[in-house]
N, C-alpha and C positions, 0 to 999 in steps of 0.2 A: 633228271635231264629235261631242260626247258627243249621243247618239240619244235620251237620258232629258231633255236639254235640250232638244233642236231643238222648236220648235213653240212653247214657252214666251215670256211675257214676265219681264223681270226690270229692276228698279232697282238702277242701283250709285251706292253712296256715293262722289262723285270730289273730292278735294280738288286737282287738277292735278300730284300728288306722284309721287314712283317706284313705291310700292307700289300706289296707286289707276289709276293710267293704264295698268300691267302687267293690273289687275283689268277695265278697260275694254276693252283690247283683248283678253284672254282672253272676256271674257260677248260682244262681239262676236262671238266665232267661237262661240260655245256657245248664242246664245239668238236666236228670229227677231225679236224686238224687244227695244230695249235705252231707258231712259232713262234719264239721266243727273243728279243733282242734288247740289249743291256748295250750300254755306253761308259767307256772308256775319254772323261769326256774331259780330262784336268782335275779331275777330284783327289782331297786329302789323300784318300788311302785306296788300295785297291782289293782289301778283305771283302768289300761285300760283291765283287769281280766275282771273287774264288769260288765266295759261299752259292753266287748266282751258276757257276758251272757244275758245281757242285750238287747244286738242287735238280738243275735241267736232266743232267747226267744221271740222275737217280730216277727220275720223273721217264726219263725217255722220250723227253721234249726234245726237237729241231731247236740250236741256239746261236746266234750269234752275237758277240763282242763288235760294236762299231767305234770305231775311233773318230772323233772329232776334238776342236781345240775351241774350248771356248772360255777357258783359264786365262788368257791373253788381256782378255778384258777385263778380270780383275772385279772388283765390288760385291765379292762375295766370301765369306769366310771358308765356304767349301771348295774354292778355287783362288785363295787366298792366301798364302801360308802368313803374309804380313798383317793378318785378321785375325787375332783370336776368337775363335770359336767360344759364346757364351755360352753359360750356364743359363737353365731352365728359369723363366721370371715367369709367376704363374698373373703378377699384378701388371704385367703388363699388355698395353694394345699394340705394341708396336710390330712391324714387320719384323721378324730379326734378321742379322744380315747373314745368316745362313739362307737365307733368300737366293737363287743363282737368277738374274735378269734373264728372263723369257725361256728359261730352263725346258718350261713341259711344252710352250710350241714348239721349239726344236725339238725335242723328242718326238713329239707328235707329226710333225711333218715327216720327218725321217720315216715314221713308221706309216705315215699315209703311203708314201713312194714307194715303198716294202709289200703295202696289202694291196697296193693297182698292180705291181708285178705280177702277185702274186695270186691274184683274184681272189683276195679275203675280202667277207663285206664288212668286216668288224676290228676295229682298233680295243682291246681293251688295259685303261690307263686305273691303276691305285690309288686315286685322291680322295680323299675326304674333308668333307669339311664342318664335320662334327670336332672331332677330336684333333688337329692339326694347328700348326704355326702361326695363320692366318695369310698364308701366301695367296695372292693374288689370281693364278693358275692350278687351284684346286680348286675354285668354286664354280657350282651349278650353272651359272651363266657364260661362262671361259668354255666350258664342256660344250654346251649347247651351241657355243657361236662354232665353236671351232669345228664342229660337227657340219655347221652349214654351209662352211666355208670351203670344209673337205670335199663337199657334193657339188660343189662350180669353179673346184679346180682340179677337177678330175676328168678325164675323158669317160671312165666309167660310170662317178657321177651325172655329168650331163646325159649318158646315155640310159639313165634311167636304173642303172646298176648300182643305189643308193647303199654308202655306205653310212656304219652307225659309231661314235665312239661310245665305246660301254664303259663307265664305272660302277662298278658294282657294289664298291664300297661309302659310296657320296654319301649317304644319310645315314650311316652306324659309326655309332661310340667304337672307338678301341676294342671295348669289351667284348659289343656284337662281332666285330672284325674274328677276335679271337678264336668265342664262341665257332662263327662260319668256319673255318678254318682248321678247324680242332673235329669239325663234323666230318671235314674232307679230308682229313687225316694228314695234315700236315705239321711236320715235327717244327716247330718254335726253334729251338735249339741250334739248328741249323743257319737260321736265318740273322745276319746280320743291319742292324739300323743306324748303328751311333753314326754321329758326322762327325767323330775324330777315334775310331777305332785302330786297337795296334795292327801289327803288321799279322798278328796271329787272330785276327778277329772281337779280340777282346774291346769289350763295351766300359768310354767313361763313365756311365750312371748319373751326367750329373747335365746333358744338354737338351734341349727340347728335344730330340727322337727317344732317348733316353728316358726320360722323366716321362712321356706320354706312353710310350710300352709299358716299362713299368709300372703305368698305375692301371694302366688296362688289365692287367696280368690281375692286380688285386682286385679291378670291379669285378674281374670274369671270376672270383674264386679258383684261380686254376694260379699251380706252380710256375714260377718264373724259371726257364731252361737258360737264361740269355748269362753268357760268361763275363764276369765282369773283370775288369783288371784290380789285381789284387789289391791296390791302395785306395778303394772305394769300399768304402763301409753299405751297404745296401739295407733295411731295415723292412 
């Protein structure tokens, strides 16, 4: 228990994913109140919804589903259905268009307006930008601005009631993610990541969320729990 947290409230961004449920069950043990809110937001599928009510509900975590529409706009293959969702290119630099434009500040906003309600001083959001896509909105500087930006548009901000966004996972490999996570007792199995899962949770195996869990699972020397759909060959 970090003693600068204890006493705190905090909101986590949970998408029911590897790296958000790792973030959950860490603010769990870091903060004396925790809420939980996931989005409903135009995405492929709604399994890792389920898996995220799922987890909360087991946790005895506060959780809400917010519904927002940002599918409308399109240019992304997770709110795309006329976008196939690519397979994992390990040679490549490019963003891929699993990318959602400006995805984590709306999230992030949303959930600034949540913690002034709610007198949390702490947003905590799952990016990494070790092991990840290369999206724009998971790196150290996005984090930092957006943090500065929380504290002068906030009434509680200006009043000196500084809030923080935590990522706790910014500078860990998959592995370490795991590793964390596996410390705090969080079952893997549970958790949903692929961005084209079925309707019953089953993972393609074969797209960047995909391909980077799973090699995590190998750096970490620990069993893969994640269910794959049965016309994937996994090795």
């Amino acid at each position: 228990m970090n003693p600068d947290f204890y006493d705190k409230k905090a909101i986590v961004l949970f998408s029911g994913g590897l790296d958000s449920t790792t973030c959950l069950y860490w603010a769990k043990a870091n903060f004396k109140e925790i809420t939980a809110i996931s989005f409903r937001y135009g995405q492929r599928h709604s399994s890792e919804l389920i898996a995220a009510q799922k987890i909360t509900q087991r946790l005895g975590v506060n959780h809400r589903i917010i519904d927002i529409d940002i599918a409308w706009l399109g240019g992304s293959a997770l709110t795309d259905q006329s976008i196939d969702v690519p397979n994992y290119d390990a040679n490549s630099n490019a963003v891929p268009v699993t990318y959602v434009p400006a995805r984590n500040t709306i999230f992030l906003s949303y959930a600034l307006a949540v913690a002034e309600v709610m007198g949390a001083n702490h947003i905590v959001i799952g990016v990494s930008s070790v092991d990840f896509s290369g999206y724009p909105d998971c790196r150290p500087d996005f984090i930092q601005a957006f943090e500065h930006l929380a504290n002068l548009a906030t009434v509680a901000g200006r009043a000196g009631n500084q809030l923080s966004v935590v990522a706790p996972l910014q500078y860990l490999s998959k592995a370490q993610t795991l590793e964390l996570g596996l410390s705090l007792g969080v079952d893997y199995g549970q958790t949903v990541s692929c961005y084209q899962a079925d309707a019953d949770g089953h993972a393609c195996g074969v797209c960047d969320s995909c391909s980077l869990r799973r090699q995590g699972f190998i750096d970490a020397g620990v069993n893969d729990p994640t269910r794959y759909v049965s016309s994937v060959s996994i090795t």
